[in-house]
C-alpha positions in Angstrom: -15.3 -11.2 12.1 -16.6 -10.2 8.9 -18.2 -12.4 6.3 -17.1 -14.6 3.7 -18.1 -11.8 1.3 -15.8 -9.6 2.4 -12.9 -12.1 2.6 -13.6 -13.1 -1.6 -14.3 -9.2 -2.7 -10.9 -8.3 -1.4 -9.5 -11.3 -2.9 -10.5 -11.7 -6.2 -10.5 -7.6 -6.7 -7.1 -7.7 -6.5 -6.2 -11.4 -8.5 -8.5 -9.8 -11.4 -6.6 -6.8 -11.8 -3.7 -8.2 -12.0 -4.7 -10.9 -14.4 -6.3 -7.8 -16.7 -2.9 -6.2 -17.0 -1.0 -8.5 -20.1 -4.9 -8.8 -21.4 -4.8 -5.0 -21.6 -1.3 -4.6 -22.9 -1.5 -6.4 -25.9 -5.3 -5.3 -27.1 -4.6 -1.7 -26.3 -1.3 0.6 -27.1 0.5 2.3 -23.8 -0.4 5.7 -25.1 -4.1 4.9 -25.3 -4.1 2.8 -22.5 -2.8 4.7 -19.3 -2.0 8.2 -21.7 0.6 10.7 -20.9 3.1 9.8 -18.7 1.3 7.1 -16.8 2.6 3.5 -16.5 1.3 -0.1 -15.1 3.4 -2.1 -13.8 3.3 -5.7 -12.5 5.4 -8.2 -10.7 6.0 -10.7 -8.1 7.7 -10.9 -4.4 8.7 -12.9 -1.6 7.6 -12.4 1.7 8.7 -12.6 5.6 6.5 -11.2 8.2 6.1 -10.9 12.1 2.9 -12.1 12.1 2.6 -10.6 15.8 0.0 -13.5 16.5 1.9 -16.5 18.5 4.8 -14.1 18.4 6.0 -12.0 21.6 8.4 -9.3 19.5 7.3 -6.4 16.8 10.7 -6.6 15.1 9.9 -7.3 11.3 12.1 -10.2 11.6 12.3 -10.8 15.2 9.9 -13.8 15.0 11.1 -17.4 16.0 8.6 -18.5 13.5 8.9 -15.9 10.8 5.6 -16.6 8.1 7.1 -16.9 4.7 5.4 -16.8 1.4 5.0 -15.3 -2.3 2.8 -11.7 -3.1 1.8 -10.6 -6.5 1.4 -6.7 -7.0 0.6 -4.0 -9.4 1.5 -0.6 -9.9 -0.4 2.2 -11.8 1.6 5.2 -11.8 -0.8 7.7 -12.4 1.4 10.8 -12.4 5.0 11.0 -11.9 5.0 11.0 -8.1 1.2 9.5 -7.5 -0.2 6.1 -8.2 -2.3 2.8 -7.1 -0.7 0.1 -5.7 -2.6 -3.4 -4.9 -1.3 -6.7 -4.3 -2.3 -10.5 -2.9 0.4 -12.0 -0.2 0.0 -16.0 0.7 2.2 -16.4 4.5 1.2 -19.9 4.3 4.8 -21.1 5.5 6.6 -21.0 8.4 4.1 -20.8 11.0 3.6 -22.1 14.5 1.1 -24.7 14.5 0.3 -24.5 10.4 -1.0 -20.9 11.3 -1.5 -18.9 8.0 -1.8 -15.3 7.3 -2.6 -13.7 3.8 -4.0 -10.3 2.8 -5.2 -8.4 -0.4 -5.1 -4.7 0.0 -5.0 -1.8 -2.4 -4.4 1.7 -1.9 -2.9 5.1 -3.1 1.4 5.5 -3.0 3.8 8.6 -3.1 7.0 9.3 -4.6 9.2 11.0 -2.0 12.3 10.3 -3.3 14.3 10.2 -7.1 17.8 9.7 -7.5 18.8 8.7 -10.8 17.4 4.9 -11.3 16.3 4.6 -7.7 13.2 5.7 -6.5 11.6 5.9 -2.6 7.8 5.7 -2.4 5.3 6.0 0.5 1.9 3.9 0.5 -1.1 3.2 2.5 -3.4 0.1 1.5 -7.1 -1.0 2.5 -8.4 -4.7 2.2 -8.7 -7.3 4.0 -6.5 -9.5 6.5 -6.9 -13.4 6.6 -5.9 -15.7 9.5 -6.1 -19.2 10.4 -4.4 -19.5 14.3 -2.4 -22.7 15.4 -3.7 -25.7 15.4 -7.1 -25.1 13.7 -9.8 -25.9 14.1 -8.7 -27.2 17.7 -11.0 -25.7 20.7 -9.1 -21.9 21.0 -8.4 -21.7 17.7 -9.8 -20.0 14.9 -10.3 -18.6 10.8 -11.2 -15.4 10.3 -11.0 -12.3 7.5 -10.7 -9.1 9.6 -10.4 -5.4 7.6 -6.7 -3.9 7.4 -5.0 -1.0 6.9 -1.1 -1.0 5.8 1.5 1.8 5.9 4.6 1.5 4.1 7.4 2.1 2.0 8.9 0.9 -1.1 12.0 1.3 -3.0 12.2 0.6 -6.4 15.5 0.3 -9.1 15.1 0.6 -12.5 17.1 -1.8 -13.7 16.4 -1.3 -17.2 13.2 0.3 -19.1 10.6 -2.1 -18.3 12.3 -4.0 -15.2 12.4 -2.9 -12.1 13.7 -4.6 -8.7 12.0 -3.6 -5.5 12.4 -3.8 -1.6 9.1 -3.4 0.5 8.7 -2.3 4.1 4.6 -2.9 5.4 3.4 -2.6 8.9 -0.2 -3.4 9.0 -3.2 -3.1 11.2 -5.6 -5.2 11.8 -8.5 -3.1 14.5 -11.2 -5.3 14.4 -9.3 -8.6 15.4 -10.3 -10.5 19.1 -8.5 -14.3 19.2 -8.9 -16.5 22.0 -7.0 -15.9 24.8 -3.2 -18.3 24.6 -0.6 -18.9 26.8 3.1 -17.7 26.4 6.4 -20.3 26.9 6.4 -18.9 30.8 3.2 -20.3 30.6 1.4 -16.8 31.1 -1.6 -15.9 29.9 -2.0 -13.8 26.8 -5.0 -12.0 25.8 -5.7 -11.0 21.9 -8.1 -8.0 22.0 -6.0 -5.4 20.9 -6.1 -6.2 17.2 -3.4 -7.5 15.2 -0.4 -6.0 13.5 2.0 -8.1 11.5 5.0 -6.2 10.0 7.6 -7.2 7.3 9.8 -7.3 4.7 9.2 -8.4 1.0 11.9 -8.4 -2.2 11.0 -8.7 -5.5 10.2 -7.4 -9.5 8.4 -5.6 -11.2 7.8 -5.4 -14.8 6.3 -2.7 -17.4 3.3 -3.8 -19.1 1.8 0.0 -20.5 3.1 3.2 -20.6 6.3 5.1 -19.7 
């Protein structure tokens, strides 16, 4: 389990970037800012993940207790098919037992796709994974932050000049994680020493705060 450090560095990297975006926007001008053809963008989504923890399925949405909640993101667009993306997701809804989830990751994305207003992008992110288990803080239970590593895939439409909406795709992995051992509705017993990986879907916005 890592330390308390670890679980605030991830955190409040990512929520100070994010709130350093409109801040940036209106003291600087989008050519100076991000120059070229470079562009940040910022947004919102809303979340529903398998959080593979208390569930026995790895379908994104194949979860009796699907773990709902809001993300925040950004996007610097570095190049026309490279960028950064980062974001903050709260799964505090939803789960068995009042279990939570959250993570704040960051990492370098793709462009593999362009058609038009539509665009397909590939990511992998780097941060950190949060988890309170059912029931907490009953004997078995636990609260952790564990490091994670996400692959995914986005896909963006433009739906005018500085809006975009988005659909997002992340299947993350969380190496480091050991829970205490539960048992399953056949009453079985089910180890956790594998490490984690909750998967899911998020919808959302985006919008242009510098550049192209």
């Amino acid at each position: 389990m890592n330390s308390k450090k670890t679980k605030a560095a991830g955190k409040w990297t990512v929520i100070f970037v994010l709130l350093l975006a409109p801040r940036l926007a209106q003291a600087q001008s989008p050519e100076s800012a991000v120059g070229g053809n470079a562009s940040l963008w910022a947004g919102a989504e809303v979340s529903s993940f398998n959080p593979d923890y208390s569930c026995g399925s790895d379908v994104p949405l194949g979860c009796s207790a699907q773990q709902l909640g809001p993300a925040v993101l950004f996007d610097l667009n570095v190049k026309p098919k490279w960028g950064v993306e980062g974001e903050a997701r709260w799964l505090h809804w939803n789960g068995v037992g009042n279990q939570i989830e959250s993570n704040y990751l960051a990492g370098p994305r793709y462009r593999v796709a362009h058609y038009d207003r539509l665009n397909l992008w590939l990511k992998v992110e780097f941060g950190a994974g949060l988890i309170t288990t059912p029931y907490y803080p009953a004997a078995g239970s636990l609260k952790g932050s564990f490091f994670a590593y996400a692959p995914g895939g986005t896909v963006e439409y433009r739906l005018t000049h500085q809006l975009s909406l988005r659909g997002d795709y992340e299947f993350q992995f969380w190496p480091s994680f050991v829970g205490p051992p539960t048992f399953n509705s056949s009453g079985v017993l089910v180890e956790h020493n594998h490490g984690l990986t909750p998967n899911g879907l998020s919808v959302g916005a985006t919008w242009r705060f510098l550049g192209r």
